[in-house]
N, C-alpha and C positions, 0 to 999 in steps of 0.2 A: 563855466566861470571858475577861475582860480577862488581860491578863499585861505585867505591867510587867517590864523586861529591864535588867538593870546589865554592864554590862563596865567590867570596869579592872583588864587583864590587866596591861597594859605601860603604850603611853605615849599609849592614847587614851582619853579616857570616854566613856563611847556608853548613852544610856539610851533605849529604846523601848515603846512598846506595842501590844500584839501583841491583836486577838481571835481567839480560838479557834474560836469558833461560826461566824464567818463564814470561817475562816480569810481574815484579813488585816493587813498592819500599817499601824497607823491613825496613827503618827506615829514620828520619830526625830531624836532630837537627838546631836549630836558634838561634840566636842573634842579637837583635835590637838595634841601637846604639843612639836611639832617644831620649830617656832624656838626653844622654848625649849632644848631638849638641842643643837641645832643649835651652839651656843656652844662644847661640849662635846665634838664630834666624834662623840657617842653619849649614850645613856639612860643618865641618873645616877637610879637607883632614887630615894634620898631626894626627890630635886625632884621625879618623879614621882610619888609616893605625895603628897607635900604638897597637889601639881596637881591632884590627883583629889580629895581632900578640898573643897578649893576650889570644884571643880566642880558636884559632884553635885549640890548641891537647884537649884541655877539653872538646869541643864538636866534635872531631873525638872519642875520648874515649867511649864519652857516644854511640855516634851514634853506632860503635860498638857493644856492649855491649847491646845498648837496641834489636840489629840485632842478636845478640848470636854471634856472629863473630869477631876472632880474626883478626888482622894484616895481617899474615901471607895467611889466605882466600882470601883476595881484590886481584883481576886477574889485573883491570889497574885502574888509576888513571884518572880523567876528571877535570879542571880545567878551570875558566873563564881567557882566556886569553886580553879580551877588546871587548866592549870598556870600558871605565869606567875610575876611581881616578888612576895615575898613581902609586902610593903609595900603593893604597889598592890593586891594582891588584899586586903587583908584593911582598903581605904579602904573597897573595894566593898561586900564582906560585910558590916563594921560598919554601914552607910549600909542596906543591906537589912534586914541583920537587926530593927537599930534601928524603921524603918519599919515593918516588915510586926508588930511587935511594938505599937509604938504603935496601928496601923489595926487590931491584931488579924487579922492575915490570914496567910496559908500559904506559907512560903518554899521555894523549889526549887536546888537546887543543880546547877549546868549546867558539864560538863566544854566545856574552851574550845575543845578540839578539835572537839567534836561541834558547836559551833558554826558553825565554819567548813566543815565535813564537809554540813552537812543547807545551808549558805543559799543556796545554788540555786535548792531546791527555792522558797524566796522567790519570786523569778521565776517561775522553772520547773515549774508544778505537774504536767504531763503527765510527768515522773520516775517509773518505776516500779522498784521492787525485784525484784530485785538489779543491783546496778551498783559498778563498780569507782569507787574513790575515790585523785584522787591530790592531797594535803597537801601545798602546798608553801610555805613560809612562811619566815622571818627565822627561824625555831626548830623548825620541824617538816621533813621531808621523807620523807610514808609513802605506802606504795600499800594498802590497805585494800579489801579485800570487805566491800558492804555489802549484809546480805541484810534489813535491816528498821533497825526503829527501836531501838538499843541491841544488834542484833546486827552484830559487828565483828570482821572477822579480819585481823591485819597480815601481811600476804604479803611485804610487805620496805621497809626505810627506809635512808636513810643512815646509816651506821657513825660518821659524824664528823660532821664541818661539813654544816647545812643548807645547800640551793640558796640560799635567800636573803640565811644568813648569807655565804656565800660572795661572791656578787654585794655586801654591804656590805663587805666586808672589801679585794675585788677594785677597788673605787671609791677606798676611802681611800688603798688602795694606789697609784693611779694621781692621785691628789690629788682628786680629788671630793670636793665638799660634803657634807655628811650632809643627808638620808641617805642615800647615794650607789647603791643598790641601780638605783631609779626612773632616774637619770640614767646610769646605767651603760647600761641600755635605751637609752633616747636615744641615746646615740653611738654604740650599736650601729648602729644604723641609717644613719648616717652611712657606716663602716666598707666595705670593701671583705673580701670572701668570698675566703678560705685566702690571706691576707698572711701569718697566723701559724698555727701550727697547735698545738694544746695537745690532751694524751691524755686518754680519755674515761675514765676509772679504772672498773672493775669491768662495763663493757661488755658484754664473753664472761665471767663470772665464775658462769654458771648458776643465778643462783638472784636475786631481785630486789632485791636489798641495793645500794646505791649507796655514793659513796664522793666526796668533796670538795674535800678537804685536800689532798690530791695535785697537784690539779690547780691551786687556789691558790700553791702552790709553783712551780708549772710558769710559772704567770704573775710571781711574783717573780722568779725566775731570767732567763727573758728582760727584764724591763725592768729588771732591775741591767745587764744587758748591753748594753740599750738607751743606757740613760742610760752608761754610759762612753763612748758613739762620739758621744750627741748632747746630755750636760748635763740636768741632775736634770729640767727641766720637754722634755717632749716633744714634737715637733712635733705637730701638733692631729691630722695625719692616719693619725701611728704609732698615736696612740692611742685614732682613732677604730677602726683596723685590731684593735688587741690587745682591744677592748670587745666588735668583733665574732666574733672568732676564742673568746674566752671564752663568749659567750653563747650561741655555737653550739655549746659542744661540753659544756654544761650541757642544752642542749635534746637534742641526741644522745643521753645518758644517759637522760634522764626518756620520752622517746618511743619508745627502744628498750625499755625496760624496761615501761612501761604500756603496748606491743605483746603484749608476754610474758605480763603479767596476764591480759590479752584472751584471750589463744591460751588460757593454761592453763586458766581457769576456765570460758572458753566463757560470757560474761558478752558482752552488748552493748553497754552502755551506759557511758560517761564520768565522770565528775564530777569538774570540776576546780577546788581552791579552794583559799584563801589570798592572803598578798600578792602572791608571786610568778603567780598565776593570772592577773593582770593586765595581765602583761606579753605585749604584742600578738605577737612573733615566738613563743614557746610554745602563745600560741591560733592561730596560722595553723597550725603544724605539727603538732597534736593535730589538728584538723578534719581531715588530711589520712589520720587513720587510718579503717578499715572497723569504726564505732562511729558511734553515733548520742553525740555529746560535749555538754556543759553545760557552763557557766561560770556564777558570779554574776555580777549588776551589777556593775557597776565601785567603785561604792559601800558593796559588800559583800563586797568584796575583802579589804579589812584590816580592822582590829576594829572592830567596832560593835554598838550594844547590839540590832540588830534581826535578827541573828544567836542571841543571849543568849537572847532572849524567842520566839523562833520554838522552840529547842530545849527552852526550858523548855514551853513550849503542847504537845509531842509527849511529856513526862513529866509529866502533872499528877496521875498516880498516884504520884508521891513527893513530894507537895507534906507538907510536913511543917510542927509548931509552930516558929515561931522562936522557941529555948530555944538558947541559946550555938550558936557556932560555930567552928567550925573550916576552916583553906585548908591548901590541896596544890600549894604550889609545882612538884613533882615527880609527875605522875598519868596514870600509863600510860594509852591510850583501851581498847585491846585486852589483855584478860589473857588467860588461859590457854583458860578456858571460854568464850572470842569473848566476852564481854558485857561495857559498860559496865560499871568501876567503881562 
């Protein structure tokens, strides 16, 4: 079955199509919204939600088209129904709904985590189940047993600030561009190893929960005191030092902890996704663990709709009439009874 894929979680549009039969994706288009918020220091929901309206049919068009496939081909529709911008999702779902209603065809509603959670296996198809799962993104940071398809157990996530929203937060704080996350990377690598040293929060705290915030503070605190000895902008190489001394002790937490998953569950296997998955110092030091590890492509790192449409092709037993709909800003992956929402 063909499977057309929409995301517009936040601030990309990503429309794909996925065959089932063959399992493969036969084409994928994108949209980045980032110079535009870029103005902005961050994601202005409204301009986003507008952006994605905008988007959609010109890049279902193309998607199409660079597939050889008309309209009238797409079997069902997959959509990011949450969590994410209540706006931008509900650009999305309107845009599906609408369509799959028109084409007469079968809409699926695709949590966006499970998205980023299964598009490895994109790649990756020698992936077998069970394997640990660790989420790490601009909004998410979960460690997740993954023993099948829609079964899902959270072993432990951050308490507060995700990794990634951290790394943005830790850039603008250091004057970085937005989106400062990716370039915060960068200078890491520049950086010189234990110039500064920042605490790894919830490290020994026994149980898989992480913790952020703390450690954001730790990095304001030193470069308020930086900047009194050497004036608000910092010399290039203090701050190539404090990007490294941060990114290192963000990877500390995530690698000790997804050590611990390993150990408790007696689980082999890796899988690591999200935006921050991308980030090259967290994939050297994940390889380095006694786990056979995954990544996506690089291009399947942040949101995109071939992601959407991969997880919608693994649910096409809830493919449903599009008759009204509804989005979930807020939608837990794992409840009580381990199962997808």
């Amino acid at each position: 079955m063909l499977v057309l894929g929409i995301e517009s979680s936040c601030d990309e549009t990503g429309v794909a199509l996925f065959d089932s039969n063959a399992n493969r994706l036969l084409s994928q288009t994108l949209h980045t919204q980032m110079a535009m918020h870029a103005e902005y220091g961050g994601v202005v929901p409204e301009l986003a939600s507008r952006d994605h309206i905008k988007r959609l049919v010109p890049l279902t068009k193309r998607c199409l088209q660079d597939a050889q496939k008309q309209y009238n081909d797409i079997d069902v529709i997959a959509y990011t129904k949450g969590p994410g911008l209540g706006g931008a999702l509900l650009a999305g779902a309107a845009f599906a709904n609408a369509l799959a209603f028109s084409l007469n065809k079968p809409v699926i509603e695709v949590h966006h985590l499970e998205g980023h959670l299964l598009s490895p296996l994109l790649s990756e198809p020698e992936i077998q189940f069970p394997f640990i799962a660790l989420l790490v993104s601009g909004g998410h940071t979960q460690i997740i047993a993954v023993r099948g398809i829609g079964n899902y157990t959270l072993l432990g996530e951050s308490i507060d600030d995700a990794a990634g929203e951290a790394f943005d937060k830790t850039a603008k704080l250091l004057g970085l561009p937005y989106p400062g996350g990716a370039q915060l990377s960068q200078l890491a690598a520049l950086g010189q190893p234990e110039k500064f040293h920042f605490p790894r929060p919830m490290l020994h705290s026994g149980d898989l929960n992480m913790s952020f915030s703390g450690l954001k503070t730790a990095v304001i605190t030193t470069v308020n005191r930086l900047r009194a000895q050497h004036g608000f902008r910092l010399p290039e190489n203090i701050r190539h030092d404090l990007c490294r001394a941060f990114q290192d002790a963000v990877i500390d937490v995530l690698f000790a902890k997804v050590q611990s998953a390993l150990h408790q569950t007696g689980i082999s296997q890796l899988v690591v996704a999200g935006g921050v998955s991308a980030n090259d110092a967290l994939r050297e030091q994940l390889k380095t663990l006694n786990a056979q590890v995954f990544f996506p492509r690089l291009e399947w790192c942040t949101d995109n709709g071939a992601m959407i449409a991969f997880a919608g092709a693994q649910h096409l037993d809830k493919a449903k009439e599009a008759a009204g709909f509804t989005v979930a800003p807020r939608w837990s992956l794992c409840r009580e009874n381990d199962s997808i929402q």
